[in-house]
Steps between C-alpha positions, in 0.01 A plus 500: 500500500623848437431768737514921417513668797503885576432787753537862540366800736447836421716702743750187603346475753155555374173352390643136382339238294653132340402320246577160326476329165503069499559323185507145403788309365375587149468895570121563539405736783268261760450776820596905523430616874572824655542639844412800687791540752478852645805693590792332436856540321594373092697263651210319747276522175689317318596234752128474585430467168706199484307373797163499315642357199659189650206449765294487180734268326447267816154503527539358160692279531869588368761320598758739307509857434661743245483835683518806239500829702696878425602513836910436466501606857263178579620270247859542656404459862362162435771380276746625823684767304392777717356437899202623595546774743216656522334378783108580284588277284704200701151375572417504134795354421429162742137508360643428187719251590305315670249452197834409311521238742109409436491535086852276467739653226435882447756752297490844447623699234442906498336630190480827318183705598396444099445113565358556833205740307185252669625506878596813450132602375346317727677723788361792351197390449442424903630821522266724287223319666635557853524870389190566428308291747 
């Protein structure tokens, strides 16, 4: 299963949303789900975004991931290129990990924004709604 993830706020830290695209092996969309998160920072967006994606995987039954996100910051805390010090997101972090543990073989590649464009959508989407609720 592949898995595009994404998050943002406006004002990091601001009104936050996620969002995530699942595909099958042969590339057809199956679920697109978005989040509300309130205020939070890019970098918790994205990570929650993540989150939803693979606890959506899960609940359907993946027992491998390919995680597509534009978060390099993410991406390399995972692969353990950078730490996590930011003690927001260590929690995050361990979420993940733990459904690593849960889905069985899961890698994660960062992505240019362009082939992110779904997630990505999806985030603002949850957004404009929030906005004008």
């Amino acid at each position: 299963m592949t898995i595009n993830t994404d998050g943002g706020s406006r004002g990091n830290p601001g009104p936050g949303a996620c969002g995530a695209v699942l595909k099958d092996g042969n590339g057809n969309v199956v679920v697109q789900i978005g989040k509300f998160l309130g205020v939070c920072t890019n970098n918790e967006a994205e990570y929650q975004g993540l989150i939803l994606g693979m606890e959506t995987a899960l609940e359907m039954g993946a027992d491998s991931a390919e995680v597509l996100m534009d978060s390099e910051l993410v991406v390399k805390q995972l692969k353990g290129a950078y730490r996590v010090k930011n003690a927001k997101l260590f929690p995050l972090y361990q979420k993940v990990k733990e459904l690593e543990q849960k889905i069985g073989e899961v890698s994660y590649f960062a992505v240019p924004r362009e082939q992110n464009k779904l997630a990505d959508a999806i985030v603002s989407k949850v957004l404009d709604k929030q906005s004008h609720a």
